[in-house]
N, C-alpha and C positions, 0 to 999 in steps of 0.2 A: 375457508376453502383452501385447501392443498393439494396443487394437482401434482403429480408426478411424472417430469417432464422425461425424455428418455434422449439425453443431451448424446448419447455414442450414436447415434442414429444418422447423425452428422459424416458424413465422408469425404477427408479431403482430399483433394487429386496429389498426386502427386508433380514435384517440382521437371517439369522438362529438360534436357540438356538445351545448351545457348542455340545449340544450328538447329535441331529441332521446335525450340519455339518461334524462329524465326521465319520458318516452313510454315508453321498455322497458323501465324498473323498475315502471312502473304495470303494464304488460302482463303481468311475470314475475308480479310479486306477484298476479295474478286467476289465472296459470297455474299456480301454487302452490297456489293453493288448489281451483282444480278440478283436480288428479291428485293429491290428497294427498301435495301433495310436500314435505320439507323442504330448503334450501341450506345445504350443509357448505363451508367455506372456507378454507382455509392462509393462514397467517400474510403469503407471499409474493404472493400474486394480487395482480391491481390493488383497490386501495384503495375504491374503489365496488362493488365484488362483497365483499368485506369490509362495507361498511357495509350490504349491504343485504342479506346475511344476515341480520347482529342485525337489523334493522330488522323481518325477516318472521317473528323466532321461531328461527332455524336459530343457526350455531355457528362461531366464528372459533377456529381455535386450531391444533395440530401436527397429524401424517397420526393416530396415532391416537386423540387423542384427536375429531378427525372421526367416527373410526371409530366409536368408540365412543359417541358424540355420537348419530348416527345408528342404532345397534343398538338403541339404549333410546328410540329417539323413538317415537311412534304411528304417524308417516307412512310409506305405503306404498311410497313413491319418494321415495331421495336424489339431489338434485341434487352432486356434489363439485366444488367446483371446483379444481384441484390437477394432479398429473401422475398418469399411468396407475397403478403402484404404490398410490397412495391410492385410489382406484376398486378395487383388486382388492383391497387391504385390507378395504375397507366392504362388497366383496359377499363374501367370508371370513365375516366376522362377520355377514350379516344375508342370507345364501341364498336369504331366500322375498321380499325385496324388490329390486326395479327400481331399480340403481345405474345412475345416465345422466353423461355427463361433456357439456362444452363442447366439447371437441375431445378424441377417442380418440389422437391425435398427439403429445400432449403426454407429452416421456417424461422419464427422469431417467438423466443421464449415470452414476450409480452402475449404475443395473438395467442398462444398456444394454452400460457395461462389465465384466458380470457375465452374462455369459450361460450358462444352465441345462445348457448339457450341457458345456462348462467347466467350469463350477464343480463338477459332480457329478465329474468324472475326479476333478481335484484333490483332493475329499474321499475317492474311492476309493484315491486314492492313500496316503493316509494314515489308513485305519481305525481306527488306534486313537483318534484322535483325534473327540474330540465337536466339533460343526461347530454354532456361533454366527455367524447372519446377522444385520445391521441392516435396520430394518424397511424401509429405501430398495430394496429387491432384488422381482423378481415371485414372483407365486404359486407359479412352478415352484421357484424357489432357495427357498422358505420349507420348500415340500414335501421335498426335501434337507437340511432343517436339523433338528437335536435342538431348539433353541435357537433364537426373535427375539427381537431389544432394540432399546429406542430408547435414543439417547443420555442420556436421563435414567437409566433403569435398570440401562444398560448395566453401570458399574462393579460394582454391588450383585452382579449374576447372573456376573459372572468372576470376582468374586473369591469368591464360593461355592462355585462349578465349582475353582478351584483350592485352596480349602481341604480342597476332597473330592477331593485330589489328581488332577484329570483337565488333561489339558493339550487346546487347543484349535485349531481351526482356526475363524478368523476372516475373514467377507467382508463386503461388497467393499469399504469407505474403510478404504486402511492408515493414513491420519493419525490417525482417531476410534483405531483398533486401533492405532495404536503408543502414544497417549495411556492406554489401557486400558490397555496392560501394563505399562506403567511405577509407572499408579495402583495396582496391585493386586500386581505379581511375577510374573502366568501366564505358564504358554509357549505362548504362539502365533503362530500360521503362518498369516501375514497375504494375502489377497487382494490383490493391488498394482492396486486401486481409488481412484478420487477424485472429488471432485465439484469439476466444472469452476465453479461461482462459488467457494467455499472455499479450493480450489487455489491460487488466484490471489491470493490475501493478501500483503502481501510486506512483510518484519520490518523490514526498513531505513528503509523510506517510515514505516510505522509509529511503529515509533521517532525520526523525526524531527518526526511530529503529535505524540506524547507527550511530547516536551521541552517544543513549542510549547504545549500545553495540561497543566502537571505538576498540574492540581489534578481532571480528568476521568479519570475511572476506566474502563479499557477490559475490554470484553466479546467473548470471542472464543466462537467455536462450538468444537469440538472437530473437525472438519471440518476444520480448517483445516491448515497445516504446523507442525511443531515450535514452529519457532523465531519464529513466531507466538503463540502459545498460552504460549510463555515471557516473554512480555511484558502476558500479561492481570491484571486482575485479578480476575474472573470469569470463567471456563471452563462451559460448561454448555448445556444445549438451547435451543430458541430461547424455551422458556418460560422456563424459568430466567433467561438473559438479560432477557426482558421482566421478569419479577417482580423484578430487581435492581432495574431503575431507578426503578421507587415504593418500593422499600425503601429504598435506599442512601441517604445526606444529604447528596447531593451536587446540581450542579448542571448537571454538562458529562458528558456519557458519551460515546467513541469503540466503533463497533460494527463485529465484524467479523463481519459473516455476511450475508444477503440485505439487499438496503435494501427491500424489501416489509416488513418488519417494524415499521420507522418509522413509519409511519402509527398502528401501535397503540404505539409507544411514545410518541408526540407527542401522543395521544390519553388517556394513563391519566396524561399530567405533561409539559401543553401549558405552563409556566415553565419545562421541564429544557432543555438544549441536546444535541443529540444528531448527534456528527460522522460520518459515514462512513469508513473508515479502507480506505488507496488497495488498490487493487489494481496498482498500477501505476507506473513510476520517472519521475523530474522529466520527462523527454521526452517522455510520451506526453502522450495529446489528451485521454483521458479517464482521471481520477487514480483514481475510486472509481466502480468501474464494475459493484459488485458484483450483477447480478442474475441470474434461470434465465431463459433465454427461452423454453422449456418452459412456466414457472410462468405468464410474458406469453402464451401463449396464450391465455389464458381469459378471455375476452370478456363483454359483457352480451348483445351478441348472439347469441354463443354460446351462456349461457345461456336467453335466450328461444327459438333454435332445437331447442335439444336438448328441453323443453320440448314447445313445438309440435309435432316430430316425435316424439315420446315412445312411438307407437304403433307405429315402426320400428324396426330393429336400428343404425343409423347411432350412434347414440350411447350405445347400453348397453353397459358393462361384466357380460360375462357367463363364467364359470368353471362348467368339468366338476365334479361332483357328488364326482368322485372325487378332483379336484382340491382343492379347497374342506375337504376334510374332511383333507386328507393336510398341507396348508398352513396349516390351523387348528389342527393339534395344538400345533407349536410355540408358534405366538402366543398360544394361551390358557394352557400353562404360565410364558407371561414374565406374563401379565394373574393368574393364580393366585398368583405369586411375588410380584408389585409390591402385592394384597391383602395377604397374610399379613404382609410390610412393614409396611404400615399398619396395619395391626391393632396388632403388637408396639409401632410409635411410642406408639400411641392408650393402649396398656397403662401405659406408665412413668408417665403424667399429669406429667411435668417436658418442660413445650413450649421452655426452654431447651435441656437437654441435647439433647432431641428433632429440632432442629430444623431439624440438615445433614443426619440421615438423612433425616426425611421430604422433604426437599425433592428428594432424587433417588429418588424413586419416582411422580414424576408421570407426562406423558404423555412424545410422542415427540421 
């Protein structure tokens, strides 16, 4: 199946002058505080809706830990700034509050190439099999799944499923799912899903920045293609990635996953150097181009409108009761599982042995 995705569909705001953005972070921040609102933010948005998240109290980090960022806050209205996916995440987990996005438009080629009555044949197709979704898919596909994982967790929960003998059907990135099977031996029957910036990595280009730089350490997602990800030398969520680069003692890092993330890695180890890594061969015009233009939609004016009109349906993310509850069950058994993890790390009190487990039981 090849769907035909209609990526111009994407529209990005455009860049503000300095006094005028200035003017509608003042505005968000008094609008935040009269609707008891907090701002939840992904790693990928522009970098201003990032800083001014932490700035008001809110939360920069994967879709769920947003999420769940947002479940345990007081406030009675999330702002998310993210693609659709993450808005029905956050009102999954927090039903009785007013999840509002910048733009409803904003989608994510994974969910988009994964669509819900698809996906369910596929899984009827193959009954015996227990049906594991990554958290990138909507409310409907969660609601067809046994089983959500982020890539953090991902590994831990297949390869449990396969020590209790079950084999799997996996959707929608087959690249995240063919890296899973190989980590772990399961057998599954992969979605033929991708995510059009990860996709796009390319080993060759790669490996000729890694000659150039043999003493930078590269960091791939697991999003990516194979023969990408066999050239990393950290593999892992986009946290994990972040958290290498203040751990590791190095100086130069090549990253392959969204370049929104750069701003928080240049920000936790503003001395490290941190290259881009191409998506693209000597001929093109743009070498490292890796971004969502989805993720680019999400504006400050965006924010301050969704805001403003807050008292409207224009920008609420809102899910059926019966949806919510059928699409919650999976997710909160991956959030039970990724506890009980930590628990058992927290038990051994040896934070050496400890400490490859724990680190894949984070967020998404």
């Amino acid at each position: 199946m090849k769907l035909n995705i209609e990526y111009a569909k994407a529209k990005i705001p455009v860049d503000l002058p300095r006094s005028e953005r200035l003017q509608v972070e003042e505005i968000i921040k008094q609008l935040l505080i009269e609707h008891n609102a907090v701002l939840v933010a992904h790693y990928y948005v522009d970098p201003f809706i990032q800083d001014l998240a932490l700035a008001t109290g809110g939360c920069v980090g994967d879709s769920l830990e947003m999420a769940r960022f947002g479940q345990a806050h007081s406030a009675q209205t999330l702002v998310v700034a993210g693609v659709r996916f993450m808005g029905e995440s956050a009102k999954i987990l927090s039903m009785e509050k007013t999840i509002l996005m910048p733009d409803l438009a904003a989608e994510c080629s994974l969910d988009l190439g994964c669509p819900a009555d698809e996906f369910s044949a596929f899984c009827d197709a193959h009954p015996e099999r227990t049906v594991v979704v990554y958290a990138n898919t909507s409310a409907a596909v969660k609601a067809r799944a046994d089983w959500v994982v982020t890539s953090s967790v991902g590994i831990d929960i297949i390869r449990h499923l396969h020590q209790q003998g079950e084999t799997i059907i996996w959707g929608p990135d087959r690249h995240l799912g063919n890296y899973i099977a190989q980590q772990t031996g399961a057998d599954m029957l992969l979605w033929q899903g991708s995510c059009l910036v990860h996709n796009e990595f390319k080993a060759t280009e790669l490996a000729q920045l890694k000659a150039e730089y043999p003493q930078a350490k590269v960091l791939v997602h697991p999003e990516s293609p194979d023969s990408v990800v066999a050239l990393a030398d950290v593999v892992g969520s986009t946290s994990k990635l972040l958290q290498s680069t203040y751990e590791l003692d190095v100086d130069t890092f090549i990253v392959a996953t969204d370049l929104g993330i750069l701003h928080e890695m240049q920000k936790r180890s503003p001395n490290k150097r941190f290259l881009a890594a191409p998506t693209a061969g000597e001929s093109a015009s743009c070498k490292s181009c890796a971004f969502c233009p989805w993720m680019a939609m999400n504006g400050l004016q965006g924010v301050e409108k969704c805001l403003t009109e807050a008292n409207s349906t224009k920008y609420e993310v809102t899910l059926s009761a019966e949806m919510a509850v059928a699409a919650k069950k999976p997710l909160q058994r991956m959030l039970d599982f990724a506890q009980s993890q930590q628990q058992r790390v927290a038990a051994s009190g040896d934070i050496v042995k400890d400490r490859a487990l724990f680190a894949n039981v984070g967020a998404a």
